[in-house]
C-alpha positions as CSV (number, residue, x, y, z in Angstrom):
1,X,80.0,59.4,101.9
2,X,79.6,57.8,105.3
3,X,76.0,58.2,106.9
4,X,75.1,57.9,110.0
5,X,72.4,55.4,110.5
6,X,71.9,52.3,108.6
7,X,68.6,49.9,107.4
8,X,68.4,46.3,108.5
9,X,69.3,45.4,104.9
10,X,72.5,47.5,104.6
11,X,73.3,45.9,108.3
12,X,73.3,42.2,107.0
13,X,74.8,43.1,103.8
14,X,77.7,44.6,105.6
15,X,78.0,41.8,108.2
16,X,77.5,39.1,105.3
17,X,75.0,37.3,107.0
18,X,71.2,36.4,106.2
19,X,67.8,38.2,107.7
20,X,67.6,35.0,109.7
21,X,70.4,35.2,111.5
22,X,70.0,38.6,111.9
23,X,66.5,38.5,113.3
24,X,68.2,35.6,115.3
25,X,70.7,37.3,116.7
26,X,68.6,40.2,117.8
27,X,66.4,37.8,119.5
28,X,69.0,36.2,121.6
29,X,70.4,39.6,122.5
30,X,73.9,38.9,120.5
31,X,73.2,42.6,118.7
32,X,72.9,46.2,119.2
33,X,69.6,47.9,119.8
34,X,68.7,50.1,116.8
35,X,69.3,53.6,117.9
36,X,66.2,54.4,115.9
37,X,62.9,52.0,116.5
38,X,60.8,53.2,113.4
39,X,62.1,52.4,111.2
40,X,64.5,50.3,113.1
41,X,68.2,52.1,111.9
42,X,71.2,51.3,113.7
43,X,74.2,53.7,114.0
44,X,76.7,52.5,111.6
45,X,79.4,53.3,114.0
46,X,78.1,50.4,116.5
47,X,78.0,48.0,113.9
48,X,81.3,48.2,112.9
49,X,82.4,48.2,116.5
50,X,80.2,45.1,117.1
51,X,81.8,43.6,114.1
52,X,85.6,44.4,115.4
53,X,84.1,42.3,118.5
54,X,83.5,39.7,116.7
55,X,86.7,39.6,114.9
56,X,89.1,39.7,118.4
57,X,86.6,36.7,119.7
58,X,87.4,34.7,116.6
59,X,91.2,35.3,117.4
């Protein structure tokens, strides 16, 4: 079962990279704001989109 929002931890799991670069990326502005601040859950819908991003600028 899909849900609809997802924790930081899920989101790095699912990415396959650390908290750091997480935290990093956030701070740069490289990722999407969580659509929920507290606790910070992002819609698991823009993650994968940000990841499919990712994968056509690797291309």
């Amino acid at each position: 079962m899909k849900r609809d929002y997802i924790c930081v931890s899920e989101v790095v799991m699912k990415l396959g990279i650390s908290n750091a670069t997480f935290w990093r990326m956030r701070k740069r502005g490289d990722f999407p704001c969580p659509a929920i601040q507290q606790p910070k859950r992002w819609k698991e819908s823009d993650i994968d989109d940000f990841f499919r991003r990712g994968d056509e600028k690797a291309k």
